[in-house]
C-alpha positions as CSV (number, residue, x, y, z in Angstrom):
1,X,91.2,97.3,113.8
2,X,93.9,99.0,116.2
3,X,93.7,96.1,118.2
4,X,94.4,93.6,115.6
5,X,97.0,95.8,114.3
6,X,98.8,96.1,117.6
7,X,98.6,92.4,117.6
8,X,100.2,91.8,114.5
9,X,103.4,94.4,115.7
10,X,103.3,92.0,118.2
11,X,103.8,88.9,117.0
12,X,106.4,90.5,114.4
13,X,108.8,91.8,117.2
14,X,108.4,88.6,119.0
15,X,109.6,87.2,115.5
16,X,112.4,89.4,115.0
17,X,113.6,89.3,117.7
18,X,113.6,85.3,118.2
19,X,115.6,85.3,114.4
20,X,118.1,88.0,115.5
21,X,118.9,85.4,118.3
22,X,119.3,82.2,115.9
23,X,121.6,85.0,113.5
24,X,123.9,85.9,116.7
25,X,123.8,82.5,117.9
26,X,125.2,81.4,114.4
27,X,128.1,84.2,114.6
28,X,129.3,82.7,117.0
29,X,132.8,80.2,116.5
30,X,133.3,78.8,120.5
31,X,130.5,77.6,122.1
32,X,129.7,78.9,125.3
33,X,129.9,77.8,128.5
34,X,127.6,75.1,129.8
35,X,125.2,77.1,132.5
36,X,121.4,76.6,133.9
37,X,120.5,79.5,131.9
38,X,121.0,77.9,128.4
39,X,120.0,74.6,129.5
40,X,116.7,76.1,130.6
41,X,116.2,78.7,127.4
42,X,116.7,75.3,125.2
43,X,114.1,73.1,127.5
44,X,111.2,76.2,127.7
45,X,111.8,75.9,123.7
46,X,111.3,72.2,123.7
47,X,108.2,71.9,126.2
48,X,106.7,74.9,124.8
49,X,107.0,73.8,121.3
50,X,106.0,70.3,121.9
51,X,103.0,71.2,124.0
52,X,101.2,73.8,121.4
53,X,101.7,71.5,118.5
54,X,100.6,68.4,120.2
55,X,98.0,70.4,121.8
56,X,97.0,71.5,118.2
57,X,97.6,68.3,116.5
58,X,95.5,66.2,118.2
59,X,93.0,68.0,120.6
60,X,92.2,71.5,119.4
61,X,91.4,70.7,115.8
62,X,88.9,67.8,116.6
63,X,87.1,69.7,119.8
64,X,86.2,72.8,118.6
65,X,85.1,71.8,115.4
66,X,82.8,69.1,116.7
67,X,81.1,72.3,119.0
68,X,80.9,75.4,116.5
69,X,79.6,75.7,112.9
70,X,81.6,76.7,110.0
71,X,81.6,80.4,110.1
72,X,82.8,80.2,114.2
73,X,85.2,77.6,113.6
74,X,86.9,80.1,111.0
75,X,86.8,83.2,113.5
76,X,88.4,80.9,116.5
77,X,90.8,79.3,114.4
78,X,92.3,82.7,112.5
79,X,92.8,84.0,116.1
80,X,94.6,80.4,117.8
81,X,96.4,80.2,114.3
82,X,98.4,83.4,114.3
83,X,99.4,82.7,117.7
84,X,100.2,79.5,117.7
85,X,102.6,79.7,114.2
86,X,103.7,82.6,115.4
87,X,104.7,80.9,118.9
88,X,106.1,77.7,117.4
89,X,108.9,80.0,115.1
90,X,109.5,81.9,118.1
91,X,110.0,78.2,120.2
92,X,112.0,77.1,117.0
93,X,114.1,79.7,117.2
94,X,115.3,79.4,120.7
95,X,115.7,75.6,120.9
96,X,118.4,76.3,117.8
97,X,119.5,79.2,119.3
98,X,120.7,77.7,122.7
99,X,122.0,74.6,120.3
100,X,123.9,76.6,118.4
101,X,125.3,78.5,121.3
102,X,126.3,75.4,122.8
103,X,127.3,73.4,119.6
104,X,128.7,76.3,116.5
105,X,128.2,75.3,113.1
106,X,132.2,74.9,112.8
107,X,132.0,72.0,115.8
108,X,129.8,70.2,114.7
109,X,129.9,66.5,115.1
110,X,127.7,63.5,113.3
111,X,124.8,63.1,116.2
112,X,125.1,67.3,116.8
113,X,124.8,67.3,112.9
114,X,121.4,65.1,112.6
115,X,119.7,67.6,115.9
116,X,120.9,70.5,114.1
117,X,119.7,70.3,110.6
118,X,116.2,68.6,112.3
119,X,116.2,72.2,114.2
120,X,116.4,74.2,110.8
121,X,113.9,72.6,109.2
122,X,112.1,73.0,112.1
123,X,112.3,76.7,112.8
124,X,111.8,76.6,108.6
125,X,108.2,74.9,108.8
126,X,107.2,77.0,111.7
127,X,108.2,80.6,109.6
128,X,106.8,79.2,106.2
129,X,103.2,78.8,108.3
130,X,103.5,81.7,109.7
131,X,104.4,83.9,107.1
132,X,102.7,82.3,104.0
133,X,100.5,79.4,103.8
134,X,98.4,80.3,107.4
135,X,97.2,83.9,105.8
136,X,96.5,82.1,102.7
137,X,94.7,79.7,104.8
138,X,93.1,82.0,106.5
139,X,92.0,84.0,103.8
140,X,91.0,81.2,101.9
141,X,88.8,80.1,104.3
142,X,86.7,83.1,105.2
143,X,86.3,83.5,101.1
144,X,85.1,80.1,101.3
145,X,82.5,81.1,104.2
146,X,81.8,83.9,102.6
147,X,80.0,82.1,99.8
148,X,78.3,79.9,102.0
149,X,76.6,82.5,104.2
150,X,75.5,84.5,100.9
151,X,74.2,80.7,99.5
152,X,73.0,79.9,102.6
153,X,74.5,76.6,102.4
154,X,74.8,75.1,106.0
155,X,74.3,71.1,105.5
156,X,76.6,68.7,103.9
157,X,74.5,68.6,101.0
158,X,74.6,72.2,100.7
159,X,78.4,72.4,100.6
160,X,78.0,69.3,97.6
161,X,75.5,71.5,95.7
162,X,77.7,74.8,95.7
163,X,80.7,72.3,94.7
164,X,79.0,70.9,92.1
165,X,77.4,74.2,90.2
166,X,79.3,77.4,91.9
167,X,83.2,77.1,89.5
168,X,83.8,80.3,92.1
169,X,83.0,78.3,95.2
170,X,84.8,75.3,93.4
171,X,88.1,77.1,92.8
172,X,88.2,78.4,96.1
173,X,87.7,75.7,97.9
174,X,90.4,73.9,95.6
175,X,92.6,76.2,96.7
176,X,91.7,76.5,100.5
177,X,91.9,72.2,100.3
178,X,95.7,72.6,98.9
179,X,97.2,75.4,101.3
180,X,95.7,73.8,104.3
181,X,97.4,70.3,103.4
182,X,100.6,72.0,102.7
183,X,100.0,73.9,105.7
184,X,99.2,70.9,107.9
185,X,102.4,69.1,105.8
186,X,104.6,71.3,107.5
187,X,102.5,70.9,111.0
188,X,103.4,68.0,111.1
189,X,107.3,67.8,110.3
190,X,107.2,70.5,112.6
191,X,106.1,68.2,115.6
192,X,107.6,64.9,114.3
193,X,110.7,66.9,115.1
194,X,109.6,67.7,118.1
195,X,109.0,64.3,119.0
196,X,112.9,63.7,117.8
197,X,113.9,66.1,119.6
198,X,112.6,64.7,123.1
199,X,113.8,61.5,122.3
200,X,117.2,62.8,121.6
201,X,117.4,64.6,124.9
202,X,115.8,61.3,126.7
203,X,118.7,59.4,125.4
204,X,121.1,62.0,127.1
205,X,119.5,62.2,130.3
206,X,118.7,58.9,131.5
207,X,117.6,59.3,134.9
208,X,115.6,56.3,135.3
């Protein structure tokens, strides 16, 4: 319990702290110097959050699940996900950071416009997983497991029977089936901008 506590103060001040960055990087009304130290701040928040959620996206999800059952697939996947939202709004927050540092609000032109506004909703689908729908999720789901250990219900046609004639299990499972499409909604704008956002910086650095 003090562990997962300490974990939680964790990611919180990582949180904080990567939103009082975006807030001072918004204050600002000149945009700062060009330097190596931005340019890399704004490419480590780029990589990083285009290799978790790809990562996520299209390798975790269909590995593990193929190799645990239900109930280990839960415990894995409410440890990765707090880190991994958690991670992409603190990744968010420093690509628009460094973008705003370099390109205020006030200066904004059509092209720094479109990158911008794709970097808010951005950093906006990263905090709305990690703050609501992936404890809902998570909750959900071990509520959901829950019922199936006490049922013993570990086959397909298990999970069809408890549909069918639990309204409990039923309602739950509604609800699990709804938060994690929302939730993997929002995965998903969050790396489709991601994928913008490469290509954007492609077509300004065309070194081939």
């Amino acid at each position: 319990m003090f562990l997962l506590w300490t974990r939680e103060v964790h990611l919180i001040e990582r949180k904080t702290s990567a939103s009082g960055y975006v807030g001072y990087a918004l204050l600002q009304n000149k945009p700062v110097s060009s330097s190596p130290n931005v340019s890399f701040l704004h490419l480590i928040g780029v990589a990083g959050g285009f290799g978790i959620s790809f990562w996520m996206t299209t390798a975790h999800g269909r590995a593990v699940q193929r190799i645990l059952t239900r109930q280990e697939f839960a415990t894995v996947q409410s440890h990765l996900s707090d880190v991994y939202f958690s991670s992409s709004a603190v990744l968010a927050s420093i690509s628009l950071g460094t973008f705003l540092l370099r390109h205020p609000l006030k200066t904004w032109s059509r092209e720094a416009k479109d990158l911008g506004i794709a970097l808010f909703v951005a950093l906006a689908a990263a905090e709305v997983n990690s703050l609501v729908l992936n404890p809902l999720v998570t909750n959900l789901m071990f509520d959901r497991n829950n019922i199936e250990f006490l049922q013993a219900a570990k086959t397909s046609d298990d999970i069809e029977r408890l549909i069918r004639n639990d309204s409990k299990y039923r309602v739950v499972n509604n609800k699990f089936n709804l938060c994690h499409s929302m939730s993997m909604v929002s995965g998903f704008i969050y790396h489709g901008i991601q994928w913008y956002h490469l290509f954007f910086l492609a077509d300004k650095c065309l070194v081939l």
